[in-house]
C-alpha positions as CSV (number, residue, x, y, z in Angstrom):
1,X,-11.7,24.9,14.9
2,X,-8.8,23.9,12.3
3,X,-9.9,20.5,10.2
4,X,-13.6,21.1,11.1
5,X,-14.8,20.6,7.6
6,X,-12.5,17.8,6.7
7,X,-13.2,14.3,7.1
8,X,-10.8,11.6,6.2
9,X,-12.5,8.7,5.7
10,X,-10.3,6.7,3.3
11,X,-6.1,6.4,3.8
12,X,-4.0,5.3,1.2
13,X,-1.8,2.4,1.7
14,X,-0.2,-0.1,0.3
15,X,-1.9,-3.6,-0.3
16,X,1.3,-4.8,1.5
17,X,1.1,-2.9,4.0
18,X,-2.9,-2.9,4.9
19,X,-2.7,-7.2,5.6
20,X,0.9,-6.6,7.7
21,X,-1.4,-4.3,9.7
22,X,-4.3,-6.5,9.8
23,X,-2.6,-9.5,10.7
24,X,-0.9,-7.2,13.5
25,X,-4.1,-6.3,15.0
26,X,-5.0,-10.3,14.9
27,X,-1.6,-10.9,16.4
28,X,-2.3,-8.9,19.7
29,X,-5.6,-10.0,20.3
30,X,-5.2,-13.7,19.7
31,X,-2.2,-13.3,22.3
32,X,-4.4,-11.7,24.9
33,X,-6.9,-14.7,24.1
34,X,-3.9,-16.9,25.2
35,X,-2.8,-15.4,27.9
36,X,-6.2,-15.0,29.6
37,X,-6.4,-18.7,29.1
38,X,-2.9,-19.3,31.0
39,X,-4.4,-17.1,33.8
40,X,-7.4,-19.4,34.1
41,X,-5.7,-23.0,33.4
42,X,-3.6,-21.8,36.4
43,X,-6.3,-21.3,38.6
44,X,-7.9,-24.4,37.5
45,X,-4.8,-26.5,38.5
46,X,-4.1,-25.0,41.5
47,X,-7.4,-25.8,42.6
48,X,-7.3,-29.2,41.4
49,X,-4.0,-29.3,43.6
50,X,-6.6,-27.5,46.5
51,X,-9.1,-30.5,46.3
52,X,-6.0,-33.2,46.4
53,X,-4.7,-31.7,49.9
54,X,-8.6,-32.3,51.6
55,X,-9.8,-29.1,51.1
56,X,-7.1,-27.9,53.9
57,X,-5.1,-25.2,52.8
58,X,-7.2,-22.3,52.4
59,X,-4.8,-20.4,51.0
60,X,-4.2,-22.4,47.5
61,X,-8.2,-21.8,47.2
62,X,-7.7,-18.1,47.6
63,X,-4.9,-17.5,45.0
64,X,-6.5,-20.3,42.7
65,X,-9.8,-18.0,42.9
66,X,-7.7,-14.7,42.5
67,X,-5.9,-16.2,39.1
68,X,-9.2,-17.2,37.5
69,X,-10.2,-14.0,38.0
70,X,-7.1,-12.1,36.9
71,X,-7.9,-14.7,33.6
72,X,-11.6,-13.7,33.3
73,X,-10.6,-9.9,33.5
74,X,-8.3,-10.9,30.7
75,X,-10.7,-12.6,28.6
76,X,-13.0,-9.1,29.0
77,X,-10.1,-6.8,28.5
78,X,-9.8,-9.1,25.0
79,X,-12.8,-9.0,24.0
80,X,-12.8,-5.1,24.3
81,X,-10.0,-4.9,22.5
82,X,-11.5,-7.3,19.9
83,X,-14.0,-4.6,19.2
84,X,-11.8,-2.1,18.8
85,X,-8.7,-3.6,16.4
86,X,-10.6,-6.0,14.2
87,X,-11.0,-2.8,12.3
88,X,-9.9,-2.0,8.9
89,X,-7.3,0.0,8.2
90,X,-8.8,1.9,5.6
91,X,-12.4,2.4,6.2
92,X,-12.8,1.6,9.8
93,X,-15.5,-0.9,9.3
94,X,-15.6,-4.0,11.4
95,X,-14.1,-6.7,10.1
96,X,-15.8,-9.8,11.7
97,X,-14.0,-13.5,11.6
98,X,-17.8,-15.1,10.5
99,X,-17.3,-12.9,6.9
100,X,-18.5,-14.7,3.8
101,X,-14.9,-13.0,2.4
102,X,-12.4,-13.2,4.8
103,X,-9.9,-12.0,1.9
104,X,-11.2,-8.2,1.5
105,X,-13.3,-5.6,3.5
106,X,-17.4,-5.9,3.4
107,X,-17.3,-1.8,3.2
108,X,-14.3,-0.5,1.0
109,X,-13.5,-3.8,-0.7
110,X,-9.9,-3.2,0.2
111,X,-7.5,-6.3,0.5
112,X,-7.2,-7.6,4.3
113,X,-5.7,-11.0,4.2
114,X,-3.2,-12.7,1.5
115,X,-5.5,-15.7,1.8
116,X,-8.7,-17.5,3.6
């Protein structure tokens, strides 16, 4: 197999460009974050709106179940990805939000954020 020996562990980039990246990464999860919660504050109201007719249309309780659950599938589907991007750039090494230095990576000591 080509590149079977070769292991690329380190990239070289730009200060610059490592934190654009970085805070790109945050960017798309914090959004999924948010839009899970729209999915579940929807639900939530509509079934507020459920309890205010006397529990008589069903049908508001069904779609107020179905869009806490779309918002719950969200919140998973953001948490995976969670796992997956808060990664960095460099190194690949997890870059947790509870780090004693937010400002560079625990593994490679490579710059992450401009500031904490």
């Amino acid at each position: 197999m080509p590149n079977e020996g070769e292991q690329v562990t380190r990239r070289d980039l730009d200060p610059n460009e490592i934190i654009r990246l970085v805070k790109e990464r945050y960017r798309v999860c914090r959004y999924m974050f948010v839009v899970a919660a729209i999915w579940v504050c929807g639900g939530a109201l509509l079934y507020f709106l459920w309890l205010g007719f006397g529990y008589q249309n069903t049908h508001i309780r069904l779609v107020s179940f179905v869009l806490q659950m779309v918002g719950y599938g969200t919140f998973s589907i953001a948490f995976a990805m969670q796992l997956a991007l808060y990664r960095c750039p460099i190194c690949d090494s997890f870059l947790a939000r509870r780090l004693k230095d937010k400002i560079r990576c625990p593994r490679c000591n490579a710059q992450v954020r401009a500031s904490a």
